[in-house]
C-alpha positions as a LaTeX table, in Angstrom:
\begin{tabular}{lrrr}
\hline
Residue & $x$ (\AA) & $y$ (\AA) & $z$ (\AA) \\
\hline
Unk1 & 5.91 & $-21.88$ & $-10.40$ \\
Unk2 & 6.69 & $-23.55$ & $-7.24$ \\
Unk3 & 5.42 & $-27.54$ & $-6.20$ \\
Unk4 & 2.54 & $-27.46$ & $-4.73$ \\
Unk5 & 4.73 & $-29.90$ & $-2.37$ \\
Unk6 & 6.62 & $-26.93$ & $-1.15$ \\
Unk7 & 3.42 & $-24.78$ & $-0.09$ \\
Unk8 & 1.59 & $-27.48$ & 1.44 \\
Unk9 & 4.55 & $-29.24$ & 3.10 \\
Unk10 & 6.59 & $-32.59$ & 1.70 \\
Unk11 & 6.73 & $-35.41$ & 4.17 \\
Unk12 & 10.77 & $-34.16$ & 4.52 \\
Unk13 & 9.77 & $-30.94$ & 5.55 \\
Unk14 & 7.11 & $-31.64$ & 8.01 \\
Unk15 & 9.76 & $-34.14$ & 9.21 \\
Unk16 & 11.87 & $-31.65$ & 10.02 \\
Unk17 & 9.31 & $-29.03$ & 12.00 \\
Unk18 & 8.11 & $-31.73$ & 14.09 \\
Unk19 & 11.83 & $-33.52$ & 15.02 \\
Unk20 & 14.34 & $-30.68$ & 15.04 \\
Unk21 & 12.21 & $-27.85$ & 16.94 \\
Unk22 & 11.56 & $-26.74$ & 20.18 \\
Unk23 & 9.55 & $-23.26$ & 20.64 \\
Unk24 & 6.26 & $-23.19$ & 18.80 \\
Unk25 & 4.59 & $-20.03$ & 18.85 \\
Unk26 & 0.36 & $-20.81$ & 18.59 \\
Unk27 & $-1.69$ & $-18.06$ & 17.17 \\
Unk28 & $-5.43$ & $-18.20$ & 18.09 \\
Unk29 & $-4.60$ & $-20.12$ & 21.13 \\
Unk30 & $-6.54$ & $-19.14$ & 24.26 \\
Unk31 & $-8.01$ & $-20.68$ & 27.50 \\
Unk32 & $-10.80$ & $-22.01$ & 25.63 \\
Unk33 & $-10.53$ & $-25.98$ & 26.21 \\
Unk34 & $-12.97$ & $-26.59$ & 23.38 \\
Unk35 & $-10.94$ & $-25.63$ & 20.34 \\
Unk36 & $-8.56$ & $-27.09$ & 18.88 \\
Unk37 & $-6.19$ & $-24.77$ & 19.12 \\
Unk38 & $-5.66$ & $-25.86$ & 22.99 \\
Unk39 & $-5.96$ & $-29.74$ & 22.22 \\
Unk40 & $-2.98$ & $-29.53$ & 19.10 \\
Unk41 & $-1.05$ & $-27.30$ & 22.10 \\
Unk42 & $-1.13$ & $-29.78$ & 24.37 \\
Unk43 & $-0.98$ & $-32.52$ & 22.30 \\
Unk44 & 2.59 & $-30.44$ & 21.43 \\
Unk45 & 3.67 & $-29.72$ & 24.86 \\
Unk46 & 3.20 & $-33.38$ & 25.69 \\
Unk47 & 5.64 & $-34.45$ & 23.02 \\
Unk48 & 8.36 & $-31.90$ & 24.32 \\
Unk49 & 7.60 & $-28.47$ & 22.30 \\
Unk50 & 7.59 & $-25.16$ & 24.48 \\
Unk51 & 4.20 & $-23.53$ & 23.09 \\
Unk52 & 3.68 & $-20.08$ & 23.33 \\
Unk53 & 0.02 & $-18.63$ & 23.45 \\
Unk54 & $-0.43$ & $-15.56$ & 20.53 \\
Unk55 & $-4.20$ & $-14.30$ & 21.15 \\
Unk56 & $-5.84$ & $-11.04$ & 21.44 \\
Unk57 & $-6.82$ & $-11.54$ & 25.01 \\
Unk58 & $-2.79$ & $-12.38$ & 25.48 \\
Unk59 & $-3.75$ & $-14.90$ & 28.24 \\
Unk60 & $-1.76$ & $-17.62$ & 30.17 \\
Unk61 & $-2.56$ & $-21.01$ & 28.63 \\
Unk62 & $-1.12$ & $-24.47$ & 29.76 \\
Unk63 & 1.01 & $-23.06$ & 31.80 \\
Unk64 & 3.04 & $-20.35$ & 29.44 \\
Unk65 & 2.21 & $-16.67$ & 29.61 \\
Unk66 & 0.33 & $-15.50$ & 26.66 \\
Unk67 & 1.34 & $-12.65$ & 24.27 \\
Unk68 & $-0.79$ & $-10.34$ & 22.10 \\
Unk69 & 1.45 & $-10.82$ & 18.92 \\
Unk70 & 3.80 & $-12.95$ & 17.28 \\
Unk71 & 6.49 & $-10.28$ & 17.20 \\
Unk72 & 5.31 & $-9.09$ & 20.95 \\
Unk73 & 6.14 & $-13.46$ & 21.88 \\
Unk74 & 8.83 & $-13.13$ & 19.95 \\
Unk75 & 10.31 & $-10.52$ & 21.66 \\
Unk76 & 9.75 & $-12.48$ & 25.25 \\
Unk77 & 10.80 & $-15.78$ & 24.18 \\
Unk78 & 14.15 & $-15.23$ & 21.58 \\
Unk79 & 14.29 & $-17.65$ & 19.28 \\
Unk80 & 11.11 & $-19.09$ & 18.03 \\
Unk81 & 11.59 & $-22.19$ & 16.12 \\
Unk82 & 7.63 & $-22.43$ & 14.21 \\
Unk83 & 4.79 & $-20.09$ & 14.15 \\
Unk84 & 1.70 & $-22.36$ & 13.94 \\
Unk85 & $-1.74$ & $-20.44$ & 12.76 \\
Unk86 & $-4.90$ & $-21.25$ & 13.99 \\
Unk87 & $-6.87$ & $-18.28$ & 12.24 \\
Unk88 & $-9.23$ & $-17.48$ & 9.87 \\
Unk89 & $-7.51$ & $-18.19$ & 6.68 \\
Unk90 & $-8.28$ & $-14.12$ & 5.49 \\
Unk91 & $-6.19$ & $-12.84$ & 8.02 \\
Unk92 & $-3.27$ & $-15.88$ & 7.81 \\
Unk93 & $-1.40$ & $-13.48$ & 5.09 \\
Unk94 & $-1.01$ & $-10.57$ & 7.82 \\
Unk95 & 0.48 & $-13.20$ & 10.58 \\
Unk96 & 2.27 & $-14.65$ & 7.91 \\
Unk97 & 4.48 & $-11.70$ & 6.86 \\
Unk98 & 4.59 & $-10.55$ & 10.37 \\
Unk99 & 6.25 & $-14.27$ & 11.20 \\
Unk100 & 8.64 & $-14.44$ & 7.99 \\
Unk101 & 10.31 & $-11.37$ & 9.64 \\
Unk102 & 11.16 & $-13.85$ & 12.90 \\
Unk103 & 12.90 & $-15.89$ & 10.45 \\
Unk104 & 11.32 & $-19.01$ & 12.07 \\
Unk105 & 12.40 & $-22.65$ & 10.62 \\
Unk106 & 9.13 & $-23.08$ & 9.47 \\
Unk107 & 5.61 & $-21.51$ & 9.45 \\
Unk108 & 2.77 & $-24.33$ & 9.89 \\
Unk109 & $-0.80$ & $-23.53$ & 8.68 \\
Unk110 & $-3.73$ & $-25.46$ & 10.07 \\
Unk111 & $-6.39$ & $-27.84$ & 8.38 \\
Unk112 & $-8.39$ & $-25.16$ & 6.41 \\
Unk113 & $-5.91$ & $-22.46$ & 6.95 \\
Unk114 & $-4.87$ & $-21.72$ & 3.32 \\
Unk115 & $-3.29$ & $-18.71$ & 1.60 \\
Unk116 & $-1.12$ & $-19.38$ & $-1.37$ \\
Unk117 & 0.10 & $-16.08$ & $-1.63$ \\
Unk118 & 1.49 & $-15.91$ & 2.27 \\
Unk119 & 2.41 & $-19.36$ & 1.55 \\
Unk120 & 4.50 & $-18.46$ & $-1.51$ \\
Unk121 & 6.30 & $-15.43$ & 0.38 \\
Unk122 & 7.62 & $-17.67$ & 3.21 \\
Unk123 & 9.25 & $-20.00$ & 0.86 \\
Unk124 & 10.54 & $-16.77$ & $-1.19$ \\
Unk125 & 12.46 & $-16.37$ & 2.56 \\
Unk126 & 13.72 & $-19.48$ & 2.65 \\
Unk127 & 11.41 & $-21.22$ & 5.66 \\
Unk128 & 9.90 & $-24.49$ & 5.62 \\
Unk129 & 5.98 & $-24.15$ & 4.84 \\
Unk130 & 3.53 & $-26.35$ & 5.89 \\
Unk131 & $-0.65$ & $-24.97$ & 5.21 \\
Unk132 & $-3.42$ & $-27.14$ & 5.67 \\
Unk133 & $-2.30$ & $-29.61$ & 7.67 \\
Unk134 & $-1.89$ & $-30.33$ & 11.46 \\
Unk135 & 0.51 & $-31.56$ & 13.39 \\
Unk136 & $-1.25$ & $-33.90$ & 15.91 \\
Unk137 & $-2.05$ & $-35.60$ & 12.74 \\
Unk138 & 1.48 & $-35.90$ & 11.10 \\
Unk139 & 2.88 & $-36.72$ & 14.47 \\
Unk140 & 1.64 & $-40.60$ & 14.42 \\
Unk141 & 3.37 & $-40.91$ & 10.75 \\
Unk142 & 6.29 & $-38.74$ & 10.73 \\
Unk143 & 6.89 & $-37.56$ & 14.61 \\
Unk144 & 9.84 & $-38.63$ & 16.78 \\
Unk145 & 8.90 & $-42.29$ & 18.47 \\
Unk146 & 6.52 & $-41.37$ & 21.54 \\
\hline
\end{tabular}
C-alpha cells in the first residue's frame, strides 16, 4: 500500500512541480475571472509557468489559446511539464488517465479534487502526484524566491 505522502504530494515532490517546470496544462480553466481556476493561472503565469487553457468551450485565456482536451493541448504545445485539474473530482479519474499517457512530470489535483484510484495509477507510471492541494498555496512555502 502506497504513503499516503505519495498520493497527496510530499513537500519534495511539490518542490519539484513548482521549481523545475515550465508548461502547465489547466483543465477547467476558462474566461471566467471569478473562479479560481483563472486566479491559480495567473497567479502561475506571474511566477514564470506557460499555462495552457483545457475547457470545453476551448477558449483563449490570459493570453494562451485554449484547447478542448489535454491530449488535443498536448498535441499543440509538445512537451507539457504538469497537468493541473480543476474539475469535479468524479470526472478527475478520466483526465487523469488521459494525462498519465502525456507522461507529464507530475499531475497536480486541486483543493477538493480527490480520487485515490487515478491518484494511485499515476504513481504506478512513475509521475509525481500531488491531489488536494494548490499551488498558489504551496508557492509562499516551497516556491522559487519571488
Amino acid at each position: 500500500m502506497p504513503e499516503r505522502e505519495d498520493l497527496y504530494g510530499s513537500d519534495d515532490v511539490i518542490r519539484t512541480l513548482l521549481h523545475d517546470t515550465e508548461t502547465w496544462i489547466i483543465v477547467g480553466l476558462s474566461s471566467n475571472r471569478m473562479r479560481p481556476a483563472y486566479s491559480v493561472a495567473a497567479f502561475l503565469q506571474r511566477h514564470g509557468k506557460r499555462i495552457v487553457p483545457v475547457h470545453p468551450r476551448g477558449e483563449e485565456v490570459l493570453g494562451e489559446p485554449g484547447y478542448t482536451s489535454v491530449t488535443e493541448a498536448a498535441a499543440a504545445v509538445g512537451e507539457v511539464d504538469v497537468v493541473d485539474l480543476f474539475v469535479n473530482s468524479a470526472r478527475a479519474g478520466e483526465i487523469v488517465r488521459e494525462a498519465i499517457a502525456l507522461k507529464p512530470k507530475g499531475i497536480w489535483l486541486q483543493l477538493e479534487v480527490v480520487d485515490e484510484q487515478a491518484a494511485q495509477e499515476a504513481v504506478d507510471a512513475d509521475i509525481d502526484m500531488v491531489m488536494d492541494r494548490c499551488p498558489a498555496i504551496e508557492w509562499p512555502r516551497l516556491g522559487p524566491a519571488a
